[in-house]
N, C-alpha and C positions, 0 to 999 in steps of 0.2 A: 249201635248196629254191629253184630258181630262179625267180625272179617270171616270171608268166604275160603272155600281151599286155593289153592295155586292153581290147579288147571281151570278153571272155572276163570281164576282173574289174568291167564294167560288169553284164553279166550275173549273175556271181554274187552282186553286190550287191545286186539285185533283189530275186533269189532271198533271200536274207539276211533285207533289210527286210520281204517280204510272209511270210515265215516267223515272224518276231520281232515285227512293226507288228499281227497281230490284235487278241491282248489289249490293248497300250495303245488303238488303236482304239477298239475299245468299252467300256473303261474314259473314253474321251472323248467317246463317245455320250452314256454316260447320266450322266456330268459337265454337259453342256449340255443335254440333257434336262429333269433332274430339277431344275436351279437355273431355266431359263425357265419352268416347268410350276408352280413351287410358290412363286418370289418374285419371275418376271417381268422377272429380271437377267441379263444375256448374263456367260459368264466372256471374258475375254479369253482370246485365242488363245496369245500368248505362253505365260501359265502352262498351257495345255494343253497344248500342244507339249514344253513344258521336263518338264512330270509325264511324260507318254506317252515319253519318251527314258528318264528316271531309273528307267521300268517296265521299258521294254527293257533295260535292262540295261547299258548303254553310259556306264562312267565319269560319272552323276549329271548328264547332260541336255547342252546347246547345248556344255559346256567340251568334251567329246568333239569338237568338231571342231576344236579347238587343239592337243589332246592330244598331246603329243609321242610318246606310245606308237602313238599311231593313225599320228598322220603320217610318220612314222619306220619304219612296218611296212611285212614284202611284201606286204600284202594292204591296204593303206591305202586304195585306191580302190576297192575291193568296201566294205570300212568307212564311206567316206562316202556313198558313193550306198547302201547299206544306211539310214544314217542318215536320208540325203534322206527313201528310199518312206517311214520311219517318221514323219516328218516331214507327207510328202501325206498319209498316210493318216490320222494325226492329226487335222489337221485338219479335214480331208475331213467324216469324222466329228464329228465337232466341229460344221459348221454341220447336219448335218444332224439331229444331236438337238436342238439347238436352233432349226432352222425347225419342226419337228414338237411339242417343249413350248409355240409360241408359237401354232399350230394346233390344240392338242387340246382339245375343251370343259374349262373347270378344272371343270367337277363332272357327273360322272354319275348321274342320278338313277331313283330304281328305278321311275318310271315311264317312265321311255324306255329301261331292262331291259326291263320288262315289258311291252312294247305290244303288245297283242294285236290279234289280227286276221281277218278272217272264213274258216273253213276252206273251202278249194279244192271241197273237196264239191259246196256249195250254187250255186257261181260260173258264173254265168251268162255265156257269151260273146255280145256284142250287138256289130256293128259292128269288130268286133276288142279292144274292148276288155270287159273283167274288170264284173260288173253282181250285184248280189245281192238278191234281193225279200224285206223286209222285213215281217212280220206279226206281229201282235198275239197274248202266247201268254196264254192265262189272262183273267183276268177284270180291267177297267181299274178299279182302283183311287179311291178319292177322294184327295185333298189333304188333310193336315190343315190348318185355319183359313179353308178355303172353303168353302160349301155343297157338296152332294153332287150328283153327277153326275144328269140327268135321265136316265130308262129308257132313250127313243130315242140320245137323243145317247152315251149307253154302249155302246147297241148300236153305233152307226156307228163310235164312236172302234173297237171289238172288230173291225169289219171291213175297219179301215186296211190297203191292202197299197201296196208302192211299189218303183221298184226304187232303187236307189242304186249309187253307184263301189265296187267290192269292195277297190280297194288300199288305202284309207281305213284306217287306226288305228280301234277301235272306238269309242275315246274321240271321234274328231272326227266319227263315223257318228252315234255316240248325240246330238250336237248338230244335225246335219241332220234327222234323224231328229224332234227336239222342236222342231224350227224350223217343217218341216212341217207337225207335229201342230198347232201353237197358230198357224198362220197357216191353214189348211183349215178346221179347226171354231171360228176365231176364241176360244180357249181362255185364261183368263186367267193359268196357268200348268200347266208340265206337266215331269214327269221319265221318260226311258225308259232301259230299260236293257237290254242288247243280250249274248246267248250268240254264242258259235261258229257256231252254225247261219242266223243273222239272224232271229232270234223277239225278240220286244220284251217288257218287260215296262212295264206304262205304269200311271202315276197323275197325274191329269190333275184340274182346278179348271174351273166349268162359266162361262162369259160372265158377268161381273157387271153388264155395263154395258146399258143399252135406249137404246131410240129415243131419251126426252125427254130424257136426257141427253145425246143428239150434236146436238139441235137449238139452231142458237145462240140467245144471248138477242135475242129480238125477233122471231124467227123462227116460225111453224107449223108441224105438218107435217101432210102428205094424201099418202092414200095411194091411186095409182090402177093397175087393169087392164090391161091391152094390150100389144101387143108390145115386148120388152123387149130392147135389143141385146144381142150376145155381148163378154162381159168387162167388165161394168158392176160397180162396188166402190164401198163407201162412198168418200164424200169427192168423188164427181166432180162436176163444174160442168156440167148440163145445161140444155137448154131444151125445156118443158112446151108442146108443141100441144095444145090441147084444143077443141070445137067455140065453145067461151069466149072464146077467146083465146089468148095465149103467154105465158109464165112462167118467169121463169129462177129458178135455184134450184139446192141440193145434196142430192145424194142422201144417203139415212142410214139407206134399209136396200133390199134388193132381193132377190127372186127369181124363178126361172126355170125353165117345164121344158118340157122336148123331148118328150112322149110323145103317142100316138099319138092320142088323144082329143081332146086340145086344150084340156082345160081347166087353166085357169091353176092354179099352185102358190101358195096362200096363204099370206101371209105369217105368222110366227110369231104366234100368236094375242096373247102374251104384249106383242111391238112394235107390234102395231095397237091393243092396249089404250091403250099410251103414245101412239100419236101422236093418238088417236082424242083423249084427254084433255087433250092439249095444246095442240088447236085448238079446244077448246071445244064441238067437234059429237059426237055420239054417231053409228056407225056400225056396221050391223047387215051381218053377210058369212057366204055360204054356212060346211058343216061345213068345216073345215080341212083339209087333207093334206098329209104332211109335206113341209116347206122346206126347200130345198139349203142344207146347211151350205158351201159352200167361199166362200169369200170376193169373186169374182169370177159372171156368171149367164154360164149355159151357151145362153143366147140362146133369143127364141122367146118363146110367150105366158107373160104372167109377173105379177107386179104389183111397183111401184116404191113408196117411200116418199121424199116430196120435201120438204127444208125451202123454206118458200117468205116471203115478205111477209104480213106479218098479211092486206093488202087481198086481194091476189092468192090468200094461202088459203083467203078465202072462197068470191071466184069460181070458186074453180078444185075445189070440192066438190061433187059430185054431176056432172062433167062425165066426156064420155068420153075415154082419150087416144087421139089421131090419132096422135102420132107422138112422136120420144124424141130431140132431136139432142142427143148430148155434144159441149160447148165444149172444144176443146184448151188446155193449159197450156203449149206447148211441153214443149222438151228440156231434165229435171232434168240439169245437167252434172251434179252430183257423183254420181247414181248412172251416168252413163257411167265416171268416174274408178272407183267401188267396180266394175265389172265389168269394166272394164282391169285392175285390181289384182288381183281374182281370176284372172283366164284366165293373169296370169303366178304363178301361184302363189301370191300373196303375202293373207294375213289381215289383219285387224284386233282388236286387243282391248284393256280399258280393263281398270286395275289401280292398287291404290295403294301409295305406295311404303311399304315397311317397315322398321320400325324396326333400326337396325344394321345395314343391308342397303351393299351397293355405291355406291349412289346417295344416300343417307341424308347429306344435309349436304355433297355434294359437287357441283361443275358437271358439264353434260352432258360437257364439253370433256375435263375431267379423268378422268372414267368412263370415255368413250373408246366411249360406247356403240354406236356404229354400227361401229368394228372391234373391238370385243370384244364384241361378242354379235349383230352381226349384223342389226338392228332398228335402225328409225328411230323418234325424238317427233318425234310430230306435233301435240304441244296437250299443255300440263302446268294442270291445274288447282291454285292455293294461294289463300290468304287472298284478294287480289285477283280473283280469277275467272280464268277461262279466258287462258292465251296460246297464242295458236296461232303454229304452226312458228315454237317456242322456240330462242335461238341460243343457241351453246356457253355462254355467260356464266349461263344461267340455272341454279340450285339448288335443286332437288328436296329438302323433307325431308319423313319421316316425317308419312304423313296426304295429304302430296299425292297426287292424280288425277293417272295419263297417261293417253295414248292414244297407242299403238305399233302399227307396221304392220309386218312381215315374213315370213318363210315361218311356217309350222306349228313346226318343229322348232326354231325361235331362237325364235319366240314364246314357247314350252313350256318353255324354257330361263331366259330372260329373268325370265317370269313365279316360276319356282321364284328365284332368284335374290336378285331385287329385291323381288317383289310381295309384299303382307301377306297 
């Protein structure tokens, strides 16, 4: 037969190699795959290459290109360039089961199988995005090892409705969801649980704490009438105008109502008990009507509850208030940092490490926890206390506190992983 030209047996070689190079191919996919995916070890190339040939079929790997048969042959340059593609394409394959084992979460867990999420149904479009109004279905449950819920305050938790982000996992819904709830009715704790359709199922612990408990030692409290700003919360630093005088002071209970009448919303009868007792005065106040539960006053006539100076509490009982000015604290940086860190996606959560886990006995460094899992320590609590922004040197064991910040989905991961 007489040999053919060169391009001709260039081409057939190709043809050859991309005929014969599949199988080894992906016999060197999931060669580099399965050894990065499950012990974290690259094979070398070489012995891929040399398998992938001895699969092809070609006289037992690399000696094929010595082979005096081959080289000797009329078809000896279709032969080698056949070799070569088997060769690229070996490889080829080769890095890329192995960038992809070194990529793929090492454990799937059957809650991020199963992450459920709110049906399209109920999906509210607001602004162009996805929105789903949450409400209480059934009847709000007690806690077990708290008092039981008061009538009203059952009622109002039963009439909670809110909207919330519908792309939301239901798991991280149902935490907005109880964040709400025990930051609105100030609730000492609270579990909801969340169907398809966004109906909550809620059981909820009632406020254990009063007035004399927030007022510090040394401190009185009085409780006075009058116009009350909008967004006023425990803990603020104001100053007490009264036809008396001025008073500075913390607030440590408040409310507010807007309605058309004008008369003030008294405060919970139960907190005016306490502060009434704590200042020593007794304090006689129209029938009650109920007080806003939400944590912040909705502005308008209201009454305020004020820790003040022993001297000052006295003066300042039985006067009228003229007027309410809140002292500024300035700008908390670190909740500007916590609302930077949200708007780009990223959480926070605290977890302890666990026994026999990844981390258990080993440095951050060595863990490798920030490229393999994707999460940054930001504070490792051990026997010494707190270190915050811990360097690689530091070793986590069993019983230790972190605190980790990263998306939703390495959090979730992280946490199954390491956390006890």
């Amino acid at each position: 037969m007489p040999p053919t030209s060169f391009p001709v047996q260039v081409l057939l070689g190709v043809y050859l190699g991309l005929l014969t190079g599949i199988i080894p191919a992906l016999v060197a996919w999931g060669l580099g795959f399965l050894f990065k995916y499950f012990t974290g070890v690259t094979i070398p190339g070489f012995g891929v290459v040399v398998l992938a040939l001895a699969i092809a079929g070609v006289n037992g790997g690399l000696v094929a290109l010595v082979d005096p048969n081959i080289a000797n042959s009329v078809n000896e340059t279709a032969l080698l360039v056949g070799i070569i593609v088997i060769l690229m394409l070996s490889m080829y394959a080769h890095a890329k089961g192995d960038a992809m084992g070194a990529s793929m979460p090492k454990r799937l867990s059957l809650r991020q199988l199963t992450d459920r999420t709110i049906s399209t149904d109920v999906v509210e479009l607001v602004g162009g995005k996805g929105q789903v109004r949450v409400t209480v279905s059934g009847d709000v449950a007690d806690m077990e090892g708290y008092p039981a819920l008061p009538a009203d305050l059952r009622a109002s938790i039963g009439e909670f409705s809110e909207t919330f982000p519908a792309h939301l996992p239901l798991v991280e819904l149902e935490s907005l969801v109880t964040a709400r709830l025990r930051t609105e009715f100030d609730l000492s704790d609270a579990t909801v649980r969340l169907d398809e359709q966004g109906r909550a199922t809620v059981a909820a612990a009632p406020p254990v704490g009063s007035v004399s408990k927030r007022v510090p030692t040394g401190k009185r409290a009085v409780s006075l009438s009058g116009l009350v700003p909008t967004g006023l919360a425990r803990g603020d630093e104001v100053t007490v105008v009264t036809d008396g005088g001025e008073y500075r002071g913390t607030v440590v209970a408040a409310s507010s109502s807007a309605d058309s009448s004008g008369s003030p919303d008294a405060a919970d009868p139960t907190l005016d008990s306490d502060a009434a007792t704590d200042s020593g005065t007794d304090e006689t106040t129209s029938a009650p009507t109920p007080a806003s539960t939400s944590p912040t006053t909705t502005g308008g006539v209201g009454r305020v509850t004020v820790a003040l100076d022993r001297a000052d509490a006295t003066a300042a009982l039985g006067s009228d208030l003229r007027r309410l000015v809140v002292r500024s604290r300035g700008t908390r940086r670190e909740f500007e940092l916590v609302s930077l860190l949200r708007r780009a996606g990223r959480r926070f959560r605290r977890l302890t490490v666990r026994e026999g886990s990844a981390l258990d006995g080993r440095s951050l460094r060595e863990a490798t926890v920030r490229d393999e899992y994707g999460v940054a320590v930001l504070a490792v609590r051990a026997a010494g206390g707190w270190s915050v922004a811990p360097s690689g040197r530091v070793r986590p064991v069993a019983g230790d506190d972190l605190i980790v910040v990263g998306t939703y989905d390495d959090l979730s991961r992280f946490v199954e992983e390491v956390g006890a």
